[in-house]
DSSP file (Angstrom, degrees, kcal/mol; ACC not computed):
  #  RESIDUE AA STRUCTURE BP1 BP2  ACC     N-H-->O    O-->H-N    N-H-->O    O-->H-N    TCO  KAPPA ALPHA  PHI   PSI    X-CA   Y-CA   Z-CA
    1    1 A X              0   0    0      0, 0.0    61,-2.2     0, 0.0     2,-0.3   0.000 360.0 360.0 360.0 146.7    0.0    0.0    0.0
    2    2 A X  E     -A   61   0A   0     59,-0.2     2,-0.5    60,-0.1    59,-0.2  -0.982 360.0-119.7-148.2 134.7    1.3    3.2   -0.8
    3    3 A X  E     -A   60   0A   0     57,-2.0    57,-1.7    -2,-0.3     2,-0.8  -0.656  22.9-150.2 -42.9 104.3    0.4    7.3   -0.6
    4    4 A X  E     +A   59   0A   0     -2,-0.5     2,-0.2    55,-0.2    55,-0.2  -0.711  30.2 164.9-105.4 108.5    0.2    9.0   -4.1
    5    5 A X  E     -A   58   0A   0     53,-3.4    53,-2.1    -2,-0.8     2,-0.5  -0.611  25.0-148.7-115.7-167.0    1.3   12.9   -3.4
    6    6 A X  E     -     0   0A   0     -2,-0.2     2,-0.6    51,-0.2    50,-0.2  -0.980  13.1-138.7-147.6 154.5    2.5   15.8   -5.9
    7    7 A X  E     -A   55   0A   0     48,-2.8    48,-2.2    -2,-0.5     2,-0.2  -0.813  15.0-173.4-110.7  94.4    5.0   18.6   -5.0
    8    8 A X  E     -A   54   0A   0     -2,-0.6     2,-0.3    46,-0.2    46,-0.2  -0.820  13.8-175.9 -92.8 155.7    4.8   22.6   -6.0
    9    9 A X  E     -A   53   0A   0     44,-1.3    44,-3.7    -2,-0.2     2,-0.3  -0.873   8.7-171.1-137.5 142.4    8.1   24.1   -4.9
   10   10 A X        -     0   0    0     -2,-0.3     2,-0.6    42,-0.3    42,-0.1  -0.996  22.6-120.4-136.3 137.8    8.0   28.1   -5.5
   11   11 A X        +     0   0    0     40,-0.3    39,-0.2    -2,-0.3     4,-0.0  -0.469  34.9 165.3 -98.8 134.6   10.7   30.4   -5.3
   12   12 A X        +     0   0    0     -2,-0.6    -1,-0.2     2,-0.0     3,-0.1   0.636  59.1  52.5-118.4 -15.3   10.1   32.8   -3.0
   13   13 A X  S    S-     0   0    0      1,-0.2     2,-0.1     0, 0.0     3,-0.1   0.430 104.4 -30.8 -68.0-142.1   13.9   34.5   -2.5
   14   14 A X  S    S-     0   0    0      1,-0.2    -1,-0.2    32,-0.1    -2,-0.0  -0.308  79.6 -82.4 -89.2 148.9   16.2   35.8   -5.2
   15   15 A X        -     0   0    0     31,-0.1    61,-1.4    -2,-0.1     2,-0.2  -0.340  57.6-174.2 -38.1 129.7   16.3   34.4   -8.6
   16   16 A X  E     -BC  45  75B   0     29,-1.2    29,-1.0    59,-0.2     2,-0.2  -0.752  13.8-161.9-132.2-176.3   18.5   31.2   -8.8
   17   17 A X  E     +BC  44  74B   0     57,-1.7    57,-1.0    -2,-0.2    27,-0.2  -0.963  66.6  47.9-171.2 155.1   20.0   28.5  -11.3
   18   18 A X  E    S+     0   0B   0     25,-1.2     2,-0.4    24,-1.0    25,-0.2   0.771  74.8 179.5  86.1  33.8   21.4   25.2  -11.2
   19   19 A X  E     -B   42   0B   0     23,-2.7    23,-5.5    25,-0.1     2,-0.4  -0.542  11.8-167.5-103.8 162.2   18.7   24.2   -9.2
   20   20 A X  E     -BC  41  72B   0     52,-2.2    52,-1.5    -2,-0.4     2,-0.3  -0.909   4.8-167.8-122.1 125.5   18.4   20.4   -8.0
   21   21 A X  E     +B   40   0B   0     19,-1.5    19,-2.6    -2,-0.4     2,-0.2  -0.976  10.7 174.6-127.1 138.5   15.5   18.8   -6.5
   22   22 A X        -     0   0    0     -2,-0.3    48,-1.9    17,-0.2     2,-0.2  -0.869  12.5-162.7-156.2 106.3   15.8   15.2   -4.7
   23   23 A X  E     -D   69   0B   0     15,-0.3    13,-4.4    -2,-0.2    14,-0.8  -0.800  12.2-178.4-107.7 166.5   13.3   13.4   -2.9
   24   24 A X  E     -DE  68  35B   0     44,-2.5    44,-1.7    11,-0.2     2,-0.3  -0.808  12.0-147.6-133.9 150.6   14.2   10.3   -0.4
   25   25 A X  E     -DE  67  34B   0      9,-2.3     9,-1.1    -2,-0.3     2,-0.3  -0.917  16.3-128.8 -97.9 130.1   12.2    7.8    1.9
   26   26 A X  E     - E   0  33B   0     40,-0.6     2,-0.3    -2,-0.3     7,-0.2  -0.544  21.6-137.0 -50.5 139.6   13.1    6.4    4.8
   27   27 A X    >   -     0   0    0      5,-0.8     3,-1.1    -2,-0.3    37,-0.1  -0.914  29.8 -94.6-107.8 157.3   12.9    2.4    5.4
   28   28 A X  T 3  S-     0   0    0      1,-0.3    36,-0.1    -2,-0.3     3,-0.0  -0.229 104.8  -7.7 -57.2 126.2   11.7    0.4    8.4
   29   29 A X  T 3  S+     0   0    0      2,-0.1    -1,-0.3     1,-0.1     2,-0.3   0.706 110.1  94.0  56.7  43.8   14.9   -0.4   10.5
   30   30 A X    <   -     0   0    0     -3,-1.1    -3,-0.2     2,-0.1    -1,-0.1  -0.944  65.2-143.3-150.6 163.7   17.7    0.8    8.4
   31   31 A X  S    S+     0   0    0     -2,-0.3     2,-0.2    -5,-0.1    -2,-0.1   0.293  73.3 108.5-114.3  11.8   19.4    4.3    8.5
   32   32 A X        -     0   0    0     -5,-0.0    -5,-0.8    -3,-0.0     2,-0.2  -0.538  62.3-144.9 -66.0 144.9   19.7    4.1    4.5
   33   33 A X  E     -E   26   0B   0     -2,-0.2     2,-0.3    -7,-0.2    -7,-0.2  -0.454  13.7-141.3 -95.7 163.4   17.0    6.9    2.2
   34   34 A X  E     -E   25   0B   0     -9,-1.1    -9,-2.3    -2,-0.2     2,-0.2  -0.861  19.8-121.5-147.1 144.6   15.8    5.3   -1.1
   35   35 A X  E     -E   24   0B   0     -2,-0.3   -11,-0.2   -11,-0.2     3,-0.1  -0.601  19.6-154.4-107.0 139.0   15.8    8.2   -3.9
   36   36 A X        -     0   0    0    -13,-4.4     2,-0.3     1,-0.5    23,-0.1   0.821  66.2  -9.2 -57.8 -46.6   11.9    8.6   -5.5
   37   37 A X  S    S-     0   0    0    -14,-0.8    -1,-0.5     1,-0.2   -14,-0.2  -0.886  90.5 -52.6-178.5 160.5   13.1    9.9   -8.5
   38   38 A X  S    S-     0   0    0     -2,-0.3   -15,-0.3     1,-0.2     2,-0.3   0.138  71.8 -92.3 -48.8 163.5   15.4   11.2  -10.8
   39   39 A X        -     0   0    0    -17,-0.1     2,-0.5    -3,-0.1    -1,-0.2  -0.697  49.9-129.4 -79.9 146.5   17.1   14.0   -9.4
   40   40 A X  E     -B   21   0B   0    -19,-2.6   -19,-1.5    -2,-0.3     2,-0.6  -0.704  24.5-159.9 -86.1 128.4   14.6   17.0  -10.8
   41   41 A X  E     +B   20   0B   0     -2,-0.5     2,-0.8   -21,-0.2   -21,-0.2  -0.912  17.4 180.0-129.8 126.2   16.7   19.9  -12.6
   42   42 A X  E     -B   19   0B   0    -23,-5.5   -23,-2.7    -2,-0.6   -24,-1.0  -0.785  15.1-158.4-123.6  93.0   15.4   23.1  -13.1
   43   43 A X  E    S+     0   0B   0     -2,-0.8   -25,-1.2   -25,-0.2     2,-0.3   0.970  84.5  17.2 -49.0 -33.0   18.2   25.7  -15.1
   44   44 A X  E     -B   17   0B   0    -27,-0.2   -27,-0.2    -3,-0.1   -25,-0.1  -0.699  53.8-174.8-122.4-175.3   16.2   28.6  -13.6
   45   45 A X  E     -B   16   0B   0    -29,-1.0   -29,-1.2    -2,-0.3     2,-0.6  -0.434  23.3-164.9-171.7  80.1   13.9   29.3  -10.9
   46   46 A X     >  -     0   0    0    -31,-0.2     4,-1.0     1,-0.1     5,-0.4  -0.654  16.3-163.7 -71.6 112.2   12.7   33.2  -11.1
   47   47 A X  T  4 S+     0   0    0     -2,-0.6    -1,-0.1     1,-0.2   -33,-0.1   0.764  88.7  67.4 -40.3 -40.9   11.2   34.5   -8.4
   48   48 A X  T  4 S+     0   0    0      1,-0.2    -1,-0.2    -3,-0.1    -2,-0.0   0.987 104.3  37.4 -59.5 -64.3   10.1   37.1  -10.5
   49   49 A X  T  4 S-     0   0    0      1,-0.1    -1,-0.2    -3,-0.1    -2,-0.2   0.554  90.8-138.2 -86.8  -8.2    7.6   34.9  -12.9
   50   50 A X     <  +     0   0    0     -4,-1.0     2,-0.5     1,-0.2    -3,-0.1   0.606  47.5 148.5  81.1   1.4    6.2   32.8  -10.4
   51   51 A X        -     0   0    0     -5,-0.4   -40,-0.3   -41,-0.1    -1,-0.2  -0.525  33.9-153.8 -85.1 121.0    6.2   29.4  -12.2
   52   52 A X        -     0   0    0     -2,-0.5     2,-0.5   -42,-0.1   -42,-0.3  -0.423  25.7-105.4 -66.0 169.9    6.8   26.5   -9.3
   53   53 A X  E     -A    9   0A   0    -44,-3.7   -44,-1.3    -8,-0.0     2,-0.4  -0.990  39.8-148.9-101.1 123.5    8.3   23.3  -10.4
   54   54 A X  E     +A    8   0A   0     -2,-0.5     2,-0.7   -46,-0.2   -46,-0.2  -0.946  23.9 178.3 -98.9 129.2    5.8   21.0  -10.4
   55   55 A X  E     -A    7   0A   0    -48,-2.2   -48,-2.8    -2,-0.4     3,-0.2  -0.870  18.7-165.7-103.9 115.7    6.0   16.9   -9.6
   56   56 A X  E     +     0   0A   0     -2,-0.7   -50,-0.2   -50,-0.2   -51,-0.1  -0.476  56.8   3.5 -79.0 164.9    2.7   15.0   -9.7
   57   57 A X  E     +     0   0A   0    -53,-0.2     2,-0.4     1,-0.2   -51,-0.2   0.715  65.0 166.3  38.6  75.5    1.9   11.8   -8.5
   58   58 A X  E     -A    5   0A   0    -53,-2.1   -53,-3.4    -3,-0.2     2,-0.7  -0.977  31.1-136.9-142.4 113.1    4.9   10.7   -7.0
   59   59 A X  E     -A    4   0A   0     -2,-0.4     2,-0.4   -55,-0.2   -55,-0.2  -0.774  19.9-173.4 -99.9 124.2    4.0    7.5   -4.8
   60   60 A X  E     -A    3   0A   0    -57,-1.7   -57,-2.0    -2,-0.7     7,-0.0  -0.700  26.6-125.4 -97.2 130.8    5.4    6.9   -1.0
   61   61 A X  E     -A    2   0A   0     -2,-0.4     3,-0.3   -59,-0.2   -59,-0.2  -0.252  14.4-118.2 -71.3 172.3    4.6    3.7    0.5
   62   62 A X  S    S+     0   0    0    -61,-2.2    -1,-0.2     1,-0.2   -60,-0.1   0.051 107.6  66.7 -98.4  35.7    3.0    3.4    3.8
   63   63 A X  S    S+     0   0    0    -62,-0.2     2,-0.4   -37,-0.1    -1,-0.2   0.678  86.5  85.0-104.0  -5.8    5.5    1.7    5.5
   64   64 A X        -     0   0    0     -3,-0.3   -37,-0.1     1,-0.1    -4,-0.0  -0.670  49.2-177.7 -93.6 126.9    8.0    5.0    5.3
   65   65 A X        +     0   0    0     -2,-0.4    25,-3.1    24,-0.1     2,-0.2   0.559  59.8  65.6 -92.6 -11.3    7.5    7.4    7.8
   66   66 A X  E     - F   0  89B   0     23,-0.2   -40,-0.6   -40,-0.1     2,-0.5  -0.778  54.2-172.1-116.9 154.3    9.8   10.0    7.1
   67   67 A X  E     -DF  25  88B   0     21,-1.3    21,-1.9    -2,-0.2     2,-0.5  -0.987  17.2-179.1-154.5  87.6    9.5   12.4    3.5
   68   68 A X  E     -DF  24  87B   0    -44,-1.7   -44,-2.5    -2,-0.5     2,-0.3  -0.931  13.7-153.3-132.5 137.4   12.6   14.5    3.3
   69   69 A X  E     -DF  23  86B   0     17,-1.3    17,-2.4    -2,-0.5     2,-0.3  -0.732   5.2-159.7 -69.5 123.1   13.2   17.2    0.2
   70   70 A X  E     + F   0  85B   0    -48,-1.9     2,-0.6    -2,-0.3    15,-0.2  -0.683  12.7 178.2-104.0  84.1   16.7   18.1   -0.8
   71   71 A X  E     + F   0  84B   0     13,-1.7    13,-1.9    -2,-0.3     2,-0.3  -0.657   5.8 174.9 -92.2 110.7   16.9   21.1   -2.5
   72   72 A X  E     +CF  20  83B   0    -52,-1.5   -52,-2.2    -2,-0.6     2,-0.3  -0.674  14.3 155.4-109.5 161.4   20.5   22.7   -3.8
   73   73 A X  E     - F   0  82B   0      9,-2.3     9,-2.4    -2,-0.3     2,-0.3  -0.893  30.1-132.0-157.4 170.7   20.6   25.9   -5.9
   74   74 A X  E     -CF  17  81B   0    -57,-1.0   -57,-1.7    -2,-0.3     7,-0.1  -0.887  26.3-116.8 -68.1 132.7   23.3   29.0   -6.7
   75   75 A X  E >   -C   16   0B   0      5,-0.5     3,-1.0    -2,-0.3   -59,-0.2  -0.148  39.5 -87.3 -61.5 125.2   22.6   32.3   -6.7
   76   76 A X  T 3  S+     0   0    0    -61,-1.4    -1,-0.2     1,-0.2     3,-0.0  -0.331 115.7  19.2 -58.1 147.7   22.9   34.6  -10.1
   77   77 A X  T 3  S+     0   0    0     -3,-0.1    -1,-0.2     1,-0.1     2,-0.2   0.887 113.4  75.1  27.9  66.1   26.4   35.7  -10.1
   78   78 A X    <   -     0   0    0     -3,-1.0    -1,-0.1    -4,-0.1    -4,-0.1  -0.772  60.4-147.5 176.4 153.3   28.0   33.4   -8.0
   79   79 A X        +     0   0    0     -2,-0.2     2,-0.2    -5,-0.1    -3,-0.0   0.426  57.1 122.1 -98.3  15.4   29.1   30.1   -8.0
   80   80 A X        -     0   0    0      1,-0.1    -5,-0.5    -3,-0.0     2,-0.1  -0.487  55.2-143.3 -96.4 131.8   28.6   29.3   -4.4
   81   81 A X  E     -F   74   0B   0     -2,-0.2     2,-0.3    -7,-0.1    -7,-0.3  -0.418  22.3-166.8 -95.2 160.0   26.1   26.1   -4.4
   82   82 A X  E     -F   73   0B   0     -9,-2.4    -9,-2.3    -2,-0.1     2,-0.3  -0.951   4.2-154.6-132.2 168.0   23.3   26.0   -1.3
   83   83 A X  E     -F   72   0B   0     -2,-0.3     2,-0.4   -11,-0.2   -11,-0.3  -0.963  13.8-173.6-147.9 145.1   21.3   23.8    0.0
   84   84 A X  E     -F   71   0B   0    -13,-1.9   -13,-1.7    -2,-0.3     2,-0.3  -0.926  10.4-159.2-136.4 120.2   18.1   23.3    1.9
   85   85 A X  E     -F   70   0B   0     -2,-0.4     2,-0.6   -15,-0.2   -15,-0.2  -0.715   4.2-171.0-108.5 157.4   16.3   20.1    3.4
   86   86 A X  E     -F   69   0B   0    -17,-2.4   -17,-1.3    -2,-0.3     2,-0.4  -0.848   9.0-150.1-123.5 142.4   12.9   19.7    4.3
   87   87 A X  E     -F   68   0B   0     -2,-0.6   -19,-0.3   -19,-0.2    -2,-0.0  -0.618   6.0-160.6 -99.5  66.6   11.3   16.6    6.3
   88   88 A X  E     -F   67   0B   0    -21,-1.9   -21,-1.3    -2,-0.4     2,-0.4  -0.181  11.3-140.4 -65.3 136.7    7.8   15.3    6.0
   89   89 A X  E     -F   66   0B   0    -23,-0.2     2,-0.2   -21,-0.0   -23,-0.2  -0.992  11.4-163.0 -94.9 128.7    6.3   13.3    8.4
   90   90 A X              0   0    0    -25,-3.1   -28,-0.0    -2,-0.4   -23,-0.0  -0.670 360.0 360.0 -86.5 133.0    4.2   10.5    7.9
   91   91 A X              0   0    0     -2,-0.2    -1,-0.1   -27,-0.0   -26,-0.1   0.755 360.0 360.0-106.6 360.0    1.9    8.8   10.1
């Protein structure tokens, strides 16, 4: 049995590029993540125009409790990469 969700991510800081989206699962008794999906690559993300990246229908079983987002990005004019993760819980 599994949970079917979808993902808008909108950028709500500066304008970026390079940007990298990676979601993971936990498993039952292991301290290993299992990747969803391809890593997502988005050459821009404008703040300015508003378009999210959207993933639909992206399914997580119900035995994984944990949902964590990895998002890395760089900033226009610079090359310095960042990154931010986010954690979902399931119950």
């Amino acid at each position: 049995m599994y949970h079917t969700y979808c993902l808008n991510m909108k950028n709500v800081g500066k304008d970026v590029h390079d940007v990298k989206v990676q979601l993971f699962r936990n498993e039952s008794n292991s301290n290993t993540k299992y990747g969803l999906l391809p890593t997502m690559e988005s050459p821009e993300l404008s703040q300015k125009d508003g378009h999210p990246l959207h993933v639909s229908n992206f399914s997580l079983s119900e035995e994984a409790t944990d949902l964590n987002i990895v998002i890395t990005w760089k900033e226009k004019g610079a090359e310095r990469e960042y990154q931010e993760t986010f954690t979902f819980h399931q119950k």
